[in-house]
C-alpha positions as CSV (number, residue, x, y, z in Angstrom):
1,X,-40.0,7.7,64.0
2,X,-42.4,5.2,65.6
3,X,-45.9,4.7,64.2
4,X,-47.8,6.1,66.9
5,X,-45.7,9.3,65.8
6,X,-46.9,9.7,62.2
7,X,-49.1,11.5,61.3
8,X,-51.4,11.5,58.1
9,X,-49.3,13.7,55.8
10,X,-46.2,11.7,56.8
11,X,-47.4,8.8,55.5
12,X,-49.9,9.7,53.0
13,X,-50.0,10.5,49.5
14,X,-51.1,13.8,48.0
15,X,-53.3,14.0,44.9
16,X,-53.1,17.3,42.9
17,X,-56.5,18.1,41.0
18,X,-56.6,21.3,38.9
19,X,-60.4,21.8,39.7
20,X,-61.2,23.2,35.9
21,X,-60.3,20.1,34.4
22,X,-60.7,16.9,36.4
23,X,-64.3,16.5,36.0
24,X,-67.7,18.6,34.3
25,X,-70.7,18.0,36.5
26,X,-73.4,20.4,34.4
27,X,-72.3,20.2,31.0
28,X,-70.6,23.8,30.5
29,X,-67.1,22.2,29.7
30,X,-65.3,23.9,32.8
31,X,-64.5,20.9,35.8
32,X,-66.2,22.0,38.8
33,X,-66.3,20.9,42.8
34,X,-69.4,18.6,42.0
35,X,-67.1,16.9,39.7
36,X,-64.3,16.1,42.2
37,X,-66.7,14.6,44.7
38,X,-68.5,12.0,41.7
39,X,-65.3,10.5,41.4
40,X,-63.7,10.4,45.1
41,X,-64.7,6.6,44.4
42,X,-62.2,6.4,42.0
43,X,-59.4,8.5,44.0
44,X,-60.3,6.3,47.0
45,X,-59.8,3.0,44.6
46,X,-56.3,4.7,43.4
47,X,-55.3,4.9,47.5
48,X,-54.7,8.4,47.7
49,X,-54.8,10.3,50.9
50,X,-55.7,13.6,50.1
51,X,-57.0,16.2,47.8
52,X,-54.8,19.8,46.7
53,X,-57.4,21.6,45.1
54,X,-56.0,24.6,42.8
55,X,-58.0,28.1,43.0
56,X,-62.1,27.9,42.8
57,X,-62.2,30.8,44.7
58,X,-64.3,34.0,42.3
59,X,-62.1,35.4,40.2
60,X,-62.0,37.1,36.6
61,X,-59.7,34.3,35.6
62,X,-57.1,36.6,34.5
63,X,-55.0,34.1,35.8
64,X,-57.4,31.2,36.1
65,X,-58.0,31.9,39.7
66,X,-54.7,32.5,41.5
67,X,-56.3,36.4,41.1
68,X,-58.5,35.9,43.8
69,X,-61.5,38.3,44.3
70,X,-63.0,36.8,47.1
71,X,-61.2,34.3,49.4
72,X,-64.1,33.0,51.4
73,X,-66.2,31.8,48.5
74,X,-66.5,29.7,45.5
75,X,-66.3,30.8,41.4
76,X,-69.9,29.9,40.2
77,X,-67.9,28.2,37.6
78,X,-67.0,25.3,40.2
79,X,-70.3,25.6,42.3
80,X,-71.0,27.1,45.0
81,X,-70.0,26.9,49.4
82,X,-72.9,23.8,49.9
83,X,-70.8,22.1,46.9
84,X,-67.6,23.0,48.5
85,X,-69.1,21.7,52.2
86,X,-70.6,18.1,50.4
87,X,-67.5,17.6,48.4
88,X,-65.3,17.8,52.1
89,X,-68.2,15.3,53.9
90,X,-68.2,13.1,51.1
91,X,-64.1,13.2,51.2
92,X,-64.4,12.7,55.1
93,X,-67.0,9.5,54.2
94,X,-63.9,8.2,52.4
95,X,-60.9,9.0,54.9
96,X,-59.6,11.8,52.2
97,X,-58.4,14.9,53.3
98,X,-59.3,18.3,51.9
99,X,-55.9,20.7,51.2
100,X,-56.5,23.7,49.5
101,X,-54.6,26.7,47.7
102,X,-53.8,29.7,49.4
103,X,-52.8,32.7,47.5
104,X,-51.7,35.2,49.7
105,X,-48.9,36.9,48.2
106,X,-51.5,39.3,45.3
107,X,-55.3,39.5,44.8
108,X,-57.3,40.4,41.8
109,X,-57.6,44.0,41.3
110,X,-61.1,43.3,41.0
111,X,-60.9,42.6,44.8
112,X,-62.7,45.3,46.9
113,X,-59.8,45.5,48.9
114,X,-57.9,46.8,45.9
115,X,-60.5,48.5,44.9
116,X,-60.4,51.1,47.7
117,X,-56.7,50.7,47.9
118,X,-56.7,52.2,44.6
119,X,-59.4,54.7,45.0
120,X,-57.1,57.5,46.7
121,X,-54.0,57.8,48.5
122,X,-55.9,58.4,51.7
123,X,-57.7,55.5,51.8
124,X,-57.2,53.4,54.6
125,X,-56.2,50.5,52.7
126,X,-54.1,52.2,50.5
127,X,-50.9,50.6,52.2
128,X,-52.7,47.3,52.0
129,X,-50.8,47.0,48.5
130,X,-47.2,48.3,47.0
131,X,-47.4,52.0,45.9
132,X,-44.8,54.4,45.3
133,X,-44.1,56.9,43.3
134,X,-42.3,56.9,39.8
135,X,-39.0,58.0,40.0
136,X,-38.1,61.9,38.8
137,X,-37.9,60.6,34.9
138,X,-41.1,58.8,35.5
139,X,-39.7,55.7,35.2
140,X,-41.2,53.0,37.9
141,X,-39.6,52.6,41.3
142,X,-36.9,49.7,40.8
143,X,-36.0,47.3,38.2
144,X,-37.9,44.1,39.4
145,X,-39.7,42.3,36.9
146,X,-43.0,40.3,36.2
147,X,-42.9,36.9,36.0
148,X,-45.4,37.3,33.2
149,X,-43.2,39.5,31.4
150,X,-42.6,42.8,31.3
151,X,-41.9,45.4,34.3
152,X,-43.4,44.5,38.0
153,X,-44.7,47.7,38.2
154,X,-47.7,49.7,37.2
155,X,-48.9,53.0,36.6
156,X,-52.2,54.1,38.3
157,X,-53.3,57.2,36.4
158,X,-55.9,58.0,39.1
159,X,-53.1,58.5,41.8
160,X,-50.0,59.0,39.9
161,X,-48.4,55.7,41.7
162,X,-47.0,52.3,40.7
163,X,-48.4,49.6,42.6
164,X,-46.5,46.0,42.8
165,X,-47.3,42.8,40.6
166,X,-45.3,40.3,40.8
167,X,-46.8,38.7,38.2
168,X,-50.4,39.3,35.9
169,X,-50.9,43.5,36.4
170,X,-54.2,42.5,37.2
171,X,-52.6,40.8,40.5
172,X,-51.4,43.6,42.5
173,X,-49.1,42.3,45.2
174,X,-50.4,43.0,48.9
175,X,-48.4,44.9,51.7
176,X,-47.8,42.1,54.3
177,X,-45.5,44.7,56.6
178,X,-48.8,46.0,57.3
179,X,-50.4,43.8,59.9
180,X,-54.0,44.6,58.8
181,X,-53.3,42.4,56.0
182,X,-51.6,39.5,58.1
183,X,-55.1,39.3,60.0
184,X,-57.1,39.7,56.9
185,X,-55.6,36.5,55.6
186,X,-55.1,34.6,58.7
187,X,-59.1,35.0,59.1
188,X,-59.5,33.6,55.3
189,X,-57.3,30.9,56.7
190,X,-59.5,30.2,60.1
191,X,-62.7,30.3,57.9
192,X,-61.4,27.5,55.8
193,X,-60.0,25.4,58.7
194,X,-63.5,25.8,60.4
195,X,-65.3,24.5,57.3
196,X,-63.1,21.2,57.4
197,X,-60.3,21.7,55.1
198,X,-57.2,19.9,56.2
199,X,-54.6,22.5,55.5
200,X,-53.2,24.8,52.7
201,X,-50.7,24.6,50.1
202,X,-49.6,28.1,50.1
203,X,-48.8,29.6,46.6
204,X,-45.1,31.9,46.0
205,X,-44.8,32.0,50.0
206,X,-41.3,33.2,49.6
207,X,-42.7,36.7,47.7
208,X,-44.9,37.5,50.6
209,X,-42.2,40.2,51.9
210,X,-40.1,41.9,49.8
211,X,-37.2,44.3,50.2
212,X,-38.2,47.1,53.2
213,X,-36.1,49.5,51.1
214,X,-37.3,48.2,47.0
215,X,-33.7,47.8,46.2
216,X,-33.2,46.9,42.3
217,X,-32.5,42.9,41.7
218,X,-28.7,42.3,40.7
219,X,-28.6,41.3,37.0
220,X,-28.3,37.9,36.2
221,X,-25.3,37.6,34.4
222,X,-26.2,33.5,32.9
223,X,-29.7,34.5,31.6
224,X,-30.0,34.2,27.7
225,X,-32.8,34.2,24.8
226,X,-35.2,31.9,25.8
227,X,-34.7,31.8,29.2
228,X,-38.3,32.8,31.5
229,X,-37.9,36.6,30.5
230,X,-37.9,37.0,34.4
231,X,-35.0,35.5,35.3
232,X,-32.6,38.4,33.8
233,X,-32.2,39.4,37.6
234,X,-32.0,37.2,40.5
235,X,-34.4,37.8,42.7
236,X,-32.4,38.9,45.7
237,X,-35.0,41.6,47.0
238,X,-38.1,41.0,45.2
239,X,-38.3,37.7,47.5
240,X,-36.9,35.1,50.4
241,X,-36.1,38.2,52.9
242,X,-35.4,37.0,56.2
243,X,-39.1,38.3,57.7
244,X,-40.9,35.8,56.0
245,X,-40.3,33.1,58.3
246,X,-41.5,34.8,61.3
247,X,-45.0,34.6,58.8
248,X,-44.6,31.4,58.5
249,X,-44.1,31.1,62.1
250,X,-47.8,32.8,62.7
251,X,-49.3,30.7,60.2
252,X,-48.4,27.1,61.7
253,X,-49.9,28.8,64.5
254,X,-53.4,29.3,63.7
255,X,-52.9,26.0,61.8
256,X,-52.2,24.1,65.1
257,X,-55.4,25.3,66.7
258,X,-56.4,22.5,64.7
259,X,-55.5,18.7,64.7
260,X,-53.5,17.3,62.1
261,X,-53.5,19.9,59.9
262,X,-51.0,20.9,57.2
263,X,-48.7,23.5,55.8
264,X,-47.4,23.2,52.4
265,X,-45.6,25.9,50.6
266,X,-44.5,26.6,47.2
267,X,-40.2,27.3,47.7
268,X,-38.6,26.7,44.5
269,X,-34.9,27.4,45.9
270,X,-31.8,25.7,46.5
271,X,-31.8,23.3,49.2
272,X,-29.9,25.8,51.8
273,X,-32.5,28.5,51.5
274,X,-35.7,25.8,51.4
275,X,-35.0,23.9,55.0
276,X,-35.6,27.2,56.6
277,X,-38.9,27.0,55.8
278,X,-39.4,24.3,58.3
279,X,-38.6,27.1,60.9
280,X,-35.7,27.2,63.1
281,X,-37.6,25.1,65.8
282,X,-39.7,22.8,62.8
283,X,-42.1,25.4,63.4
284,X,-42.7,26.7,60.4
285,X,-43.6,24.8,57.2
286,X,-44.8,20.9,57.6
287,X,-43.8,20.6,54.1
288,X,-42.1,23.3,52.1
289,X,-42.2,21.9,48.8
290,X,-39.1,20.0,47.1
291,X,-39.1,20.2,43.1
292,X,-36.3,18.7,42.4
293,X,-37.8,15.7,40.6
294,X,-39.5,18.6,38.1
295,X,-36.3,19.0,36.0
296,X,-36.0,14.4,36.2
297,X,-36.3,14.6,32.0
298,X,-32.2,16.0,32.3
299,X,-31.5,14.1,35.8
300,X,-28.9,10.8,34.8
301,X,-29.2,8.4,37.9
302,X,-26.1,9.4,39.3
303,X,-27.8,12.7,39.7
304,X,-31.1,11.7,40.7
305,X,-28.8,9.9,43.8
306,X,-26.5,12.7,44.3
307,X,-29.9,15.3,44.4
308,X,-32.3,13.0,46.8
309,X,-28.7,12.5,49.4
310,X,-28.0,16.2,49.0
311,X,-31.6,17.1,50.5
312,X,-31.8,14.3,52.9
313,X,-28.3,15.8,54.3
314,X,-29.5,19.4,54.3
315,X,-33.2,18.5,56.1
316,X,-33.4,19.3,59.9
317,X,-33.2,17.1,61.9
318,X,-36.9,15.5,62.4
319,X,-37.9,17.5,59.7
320,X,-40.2,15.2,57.4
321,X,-39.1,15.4,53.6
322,X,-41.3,15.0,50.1
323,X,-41.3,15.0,46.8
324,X,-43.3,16.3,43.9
325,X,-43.2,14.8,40.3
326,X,-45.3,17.0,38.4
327,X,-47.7,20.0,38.8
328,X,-50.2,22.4,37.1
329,X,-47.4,24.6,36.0
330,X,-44.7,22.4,34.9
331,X,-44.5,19.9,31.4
332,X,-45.9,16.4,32.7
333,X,-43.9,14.0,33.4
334,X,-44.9,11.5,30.6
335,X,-43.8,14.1,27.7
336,X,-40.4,14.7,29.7
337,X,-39.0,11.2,29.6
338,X,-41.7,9.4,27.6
339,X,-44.6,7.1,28.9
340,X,-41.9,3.5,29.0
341,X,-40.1,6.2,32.1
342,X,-42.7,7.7,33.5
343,X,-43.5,3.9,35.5
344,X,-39.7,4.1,37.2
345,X,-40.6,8.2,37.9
346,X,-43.6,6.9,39.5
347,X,-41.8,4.0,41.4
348,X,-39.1,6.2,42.7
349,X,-41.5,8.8,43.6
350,X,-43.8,6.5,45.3
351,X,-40.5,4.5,47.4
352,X,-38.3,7.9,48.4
353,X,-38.7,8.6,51.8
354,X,-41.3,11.8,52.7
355,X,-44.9,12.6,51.4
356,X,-44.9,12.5,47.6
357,X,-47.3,14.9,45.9
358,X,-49.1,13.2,42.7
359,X,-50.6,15.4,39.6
360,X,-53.9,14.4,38.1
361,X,-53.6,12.6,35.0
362,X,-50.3,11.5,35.4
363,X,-51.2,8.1,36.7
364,X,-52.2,7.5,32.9
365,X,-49.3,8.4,31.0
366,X,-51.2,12.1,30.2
367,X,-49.2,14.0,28.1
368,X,-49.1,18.0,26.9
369,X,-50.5,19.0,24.0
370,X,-49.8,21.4,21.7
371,X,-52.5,24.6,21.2
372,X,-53.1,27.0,18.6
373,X,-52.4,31.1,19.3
374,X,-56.2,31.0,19.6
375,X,-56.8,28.2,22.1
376,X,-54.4,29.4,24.6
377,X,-56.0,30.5,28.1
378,X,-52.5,31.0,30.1
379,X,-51.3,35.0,30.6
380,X,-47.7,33.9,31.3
381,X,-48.2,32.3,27.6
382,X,-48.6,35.8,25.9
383,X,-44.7,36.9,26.5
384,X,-43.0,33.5,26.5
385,X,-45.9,30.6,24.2
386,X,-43.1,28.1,24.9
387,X,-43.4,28.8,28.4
388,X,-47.3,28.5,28.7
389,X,-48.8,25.8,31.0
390,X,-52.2,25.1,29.2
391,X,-51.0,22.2,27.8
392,X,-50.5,20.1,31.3
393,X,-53.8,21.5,32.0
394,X,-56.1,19.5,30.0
395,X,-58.9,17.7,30.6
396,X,-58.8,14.4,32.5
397,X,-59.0,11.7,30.0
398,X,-62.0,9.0,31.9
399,X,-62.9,7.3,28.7
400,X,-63.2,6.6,25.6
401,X,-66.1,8.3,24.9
402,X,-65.7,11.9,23.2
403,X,-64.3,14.3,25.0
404,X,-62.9,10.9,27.4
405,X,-65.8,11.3,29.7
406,X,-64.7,14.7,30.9
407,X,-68.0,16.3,29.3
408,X,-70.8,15.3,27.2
409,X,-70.0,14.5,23.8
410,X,-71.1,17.5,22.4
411,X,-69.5,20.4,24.8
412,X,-66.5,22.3,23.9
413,X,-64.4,22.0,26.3
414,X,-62.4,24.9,28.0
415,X,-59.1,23.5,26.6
416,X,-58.9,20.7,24.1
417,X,-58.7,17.2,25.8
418,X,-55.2,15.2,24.5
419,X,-55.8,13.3,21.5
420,X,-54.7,10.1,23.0
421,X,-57.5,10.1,25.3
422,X,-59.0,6.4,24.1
423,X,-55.9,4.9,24.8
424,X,-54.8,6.6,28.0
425,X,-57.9,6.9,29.9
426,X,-59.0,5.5,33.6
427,X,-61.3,2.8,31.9
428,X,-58.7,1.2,29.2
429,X,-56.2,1.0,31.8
430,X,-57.9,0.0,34.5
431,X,-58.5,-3.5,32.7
432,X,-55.5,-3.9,31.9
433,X,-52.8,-5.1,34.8
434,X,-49.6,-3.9,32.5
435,X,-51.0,-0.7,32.2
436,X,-49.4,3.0,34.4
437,X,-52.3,3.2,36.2
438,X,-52.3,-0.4,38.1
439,X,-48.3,0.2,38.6
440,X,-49.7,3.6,40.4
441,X,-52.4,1.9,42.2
442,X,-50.2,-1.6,43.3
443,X,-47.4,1.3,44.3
444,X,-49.8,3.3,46.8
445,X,-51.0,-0.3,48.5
446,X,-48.0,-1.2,49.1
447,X,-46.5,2.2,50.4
448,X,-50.1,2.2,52.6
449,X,-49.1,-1.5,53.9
450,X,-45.4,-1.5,54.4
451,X,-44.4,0.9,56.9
452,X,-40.8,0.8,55.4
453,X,-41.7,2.4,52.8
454,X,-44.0,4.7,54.2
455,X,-42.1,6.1,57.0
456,X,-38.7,3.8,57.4
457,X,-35.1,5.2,56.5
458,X,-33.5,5.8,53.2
459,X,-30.0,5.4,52.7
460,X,-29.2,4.6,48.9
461,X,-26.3,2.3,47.3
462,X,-23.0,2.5,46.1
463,X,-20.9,0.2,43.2
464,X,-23.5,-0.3,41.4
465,X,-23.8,0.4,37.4
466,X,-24.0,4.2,36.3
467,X,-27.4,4.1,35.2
468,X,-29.0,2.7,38.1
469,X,-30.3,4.3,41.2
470,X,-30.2,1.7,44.2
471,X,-31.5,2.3,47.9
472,X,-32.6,0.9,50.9
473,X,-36.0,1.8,52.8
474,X,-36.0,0.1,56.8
475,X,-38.4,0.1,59.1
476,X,-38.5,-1.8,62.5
477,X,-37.3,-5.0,60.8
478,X,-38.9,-4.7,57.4
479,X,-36.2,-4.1,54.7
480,X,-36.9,-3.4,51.2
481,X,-34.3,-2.6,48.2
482,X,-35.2,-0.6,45.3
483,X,-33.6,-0.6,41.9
484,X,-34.1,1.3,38.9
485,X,-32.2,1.4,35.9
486,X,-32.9,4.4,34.0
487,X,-31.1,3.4,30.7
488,X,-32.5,1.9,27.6
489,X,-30.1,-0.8,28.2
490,X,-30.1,-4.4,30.5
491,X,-28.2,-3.4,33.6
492,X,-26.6,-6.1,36.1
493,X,-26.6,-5.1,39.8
494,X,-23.8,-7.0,41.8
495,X,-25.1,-7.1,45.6
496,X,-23.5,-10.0,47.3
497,X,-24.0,-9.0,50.6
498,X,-27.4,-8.9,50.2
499,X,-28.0,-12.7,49.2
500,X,-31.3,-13.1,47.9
501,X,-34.5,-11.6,48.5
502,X,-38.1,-11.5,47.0
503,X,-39.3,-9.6,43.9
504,X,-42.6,-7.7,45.4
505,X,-43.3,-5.9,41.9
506,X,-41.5,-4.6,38.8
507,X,-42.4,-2.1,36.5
508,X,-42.0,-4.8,33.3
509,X,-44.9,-6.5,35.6
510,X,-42.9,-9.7,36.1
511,X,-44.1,-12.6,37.8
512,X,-43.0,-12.2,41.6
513,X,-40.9,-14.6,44.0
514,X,-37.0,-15.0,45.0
515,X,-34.4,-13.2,42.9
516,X,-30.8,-13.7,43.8
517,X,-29.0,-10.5,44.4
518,X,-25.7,-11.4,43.8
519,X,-26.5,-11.3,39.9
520,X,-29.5,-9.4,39.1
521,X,-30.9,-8.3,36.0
522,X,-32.8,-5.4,35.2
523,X,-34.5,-4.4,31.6
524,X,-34.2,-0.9,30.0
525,X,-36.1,1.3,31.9
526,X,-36.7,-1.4,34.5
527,X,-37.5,-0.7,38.5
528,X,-38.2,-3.1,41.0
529,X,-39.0,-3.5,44.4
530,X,-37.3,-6.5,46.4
531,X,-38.0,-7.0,50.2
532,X,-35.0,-8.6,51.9
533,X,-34.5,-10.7,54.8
């Protein structure tokens, strides 16, 4: 792929920000769109190239605003349309793209589309949403199951139906057979597109159409105690059906009415199933999301190599690949493998070929926290706590100050902030070179200035220690090899046919210059970046 070829999402990084707790504008100790444009300065110093914002659509934050009750407006808790409008100037001022969250699969039931859906079975939006009947014993129409627990289904008293929910019952799932609903949402999505926003990650794409014929989900015969009380069926009708990509299909074309806009979607699925999200012709998905790196705390390198060649084998040809290393519903990285691995995550995340996808906070080393019964916020906490994603929700940590600069001093905050905030915070670290944060920001300049590593090839090593994960990024002449040794132990790589080359940065900030390859050294939980040639 040539550089006049790529395109901003190829070569870009993407910046995750969980709107309710990157940054408090008024004081009410909820993060809010205001917040997110006071510190684009800071985004644009860390070199990212664009903005995911989660939910701030209104919503009765049953599940903190993936129950949407009104897709073409903002919660008052994050501000209002003129915020929305000045936060997507001000991003434009500073060459940062807007991407926002669709979430087109359920509303809230607070929506008034569900509200007349629900108000008899005449209605003409009845079959905007799932109903059917119970079965003859009452029972709901199949066995599929809430990701939040319990049944999928619930009663209506009013109408004597079930309708779907895929997940919180106060997110009934909509009907998108019915293709007054398609143009429903594809007009959210040209309303967003005309106000600026660069495209849309869309949440649980793969749910959007279920089984025509609500056939129960085959039991799962490895699920045990423990496991996501979900998973005790696979989800063989209740998602994926072949339909959906023609969907997907009509979405990338309203998006290309638009230049350079984007498609992101949420496919957590083996590597067989998520490639034809791209669309037979790549005209589907830009980027259906790749989460492999999500379970990296249980990954040996060996793995991690077999897992990034697997999914380079399986993409399409000029299909464009990426990478995600955390998110808002996922344990960050930093508490998987500890804060000493997180800098190799973020140097192999930052090197792999494809768009890599970055989670607030976790430039710093942020970490979970634990929370009380009575400080929990997430629903899918109430059946499963050790399941709940609060505690990689917290607060950004900015500073020293109480509550790290998030809020004033005095505010409660909606969730606790992380009680290492005055150690991990943007102002500690950004005085100090050795510090996560300048790895991050030194690893984005130098993806943004070496097109090798921003768009050249990947092809990784072989015969080389267990523990270490060795490849090769080329581009037009440029030729960079990256090691990383993800032991606690001091590794020695072997590369004679390589010669010698020059160290451009390493994790255990060593001082740069020529390294000889035919004998080199790595520490525990060392990675480094050597350009060759």
């Amino acid at each position: 792929m040539s550089s006049e070829q790529t395109l901003w999402w190829q070569s870009g990084v993407v910046y995750q920000i969980y709107p309710r707790s990157f940054m408090d504008s008024n004081g009410d100790g909820i993060g809010d769109l205001t917040g997110v444009t006071e510190k684009l300065d800071y985004l644009n110093w860390l070199g990212i190239d664009a903005i995911w914002l989660s939910p701030f659509y209104p919503s009765p934050l049953a599940d903190f605003g993936y129950d949407v009750s009104d897709y073409v407006n903002v919660h008052p808790h994050y501000g209002d349309l003129a915020a929305f409008d000045q936060l997507v100037k001000e991003a434009n001022n500073r060459d940062i793209k807007i991407i926002i969250d669709l979430v087109p699969n359920h509303t809230s039931d607070e929506h008034v589309w569900f509200q007349e859906s629900r108000s008899s079975k005449t209605n003409p939006k009845r079959d905007w949403y799932v109903w059917r009947d119970p079965q003859p014993n009452g029972d709901p129409p199949n066995n599929w199951l809430s990701y939040f627990g319990g049944r999928a289904w619930e009663m209506d008293q009013e109408t004597g139906q079930y309708y779907l929910h895929l997940f919180h019952k106060k997110q009934p799932d909509l009907n998108w057979r019915n293709p007054e609903v398609k143009q429903a949402m594809y007009d959210v999505m040209n309303f967003w597109l005309k106000r600026g926003v660069h495209g849309f990650r869309i949440d649980v794409i793969p749910a959007l159409i279920k089984d025509e014929h609500l056939r129960d989900n085959p039991l799962n015969p490895d699920w045990k105690e423990g496991d996501p009380y979900s998973l005790q069926h696979f989800s063989h009708y209740s998602e994926d059906q072949p339909e959906i990509h023609d969907i997907t299909k009509e979405m990338r074309q309203i998006t290309d009415q638009y230049p350079e806009r984007v498609l992101i979607g949420e496919t957590y699925m083996p590597n067989p199933r998520l490639v034809k999200y791209y669309g037979e012709n790549l005209d589907g998905l830009h980027l259906p999301f790749n989460f492999g790196l999500l379970s990296f705390s249980e990954l040996a390198a060996e793995k991690v190599k077999h897992m990034v060649d697997e999914y380079e084998a399986a993409l399409p040809e000029g299909a464009w690949p990426n990478w995600v290393l955390g998110n808002h519903d996922t344990k960050r990285i930093a508490s998987r493998i500890g804060v000493a691995r997180a800098k190799i995550a973020q140097m192999l995340l930052l090197t792999l070929r494809g768009t890599p996808t970055c989670y607030y906070g976790d430039e710093l080393g942020m970490t979970n926290i634990t929370l009380s019964t009575e400080l929990t916020r997430d629903p899918a906490a109430v059946g499963s706590p050790e399941h709940g994603r609060d505690p990689a929700r917290t607060p950004m940590q900015w500073n020293s100050q109480p509550n790290a600069g998030f809020s004033p001093p005095n505010v409660t905050t909606w969730l606790p902030v992380a009680p290492n905030y005055q150690q991990q915070n943007v102002e500690v670290e950004q005085q100090d070179p050795a510090t996560l944060l300048n790895l991050v920001h030194t690893l984005i300049e130098l993806r943004r200035t070496k097109a090798a590593l921003n768009r050249g090839s990947y092809r990784s090593l072989d015969n080389v220690p267990t523990d270490c994960y060795v490849y090769l990024r080329e581009f037009e002449g440029q030729k960079f090899l990256i090691a990383l040794n993800f032991s606690a132990q001091e590794q020695q790589l072997i590369l004679p046919e390589l010669e010698k080359g020059h160290l451009l940065l390493s994790t255990e900030a060593k001082p740069t210059g020529t390294v000889d390859l035919a004998k080199l050294t790595l520490a525990g939980a060392e990675g480094v970046i050597i350009e060759l040639g």
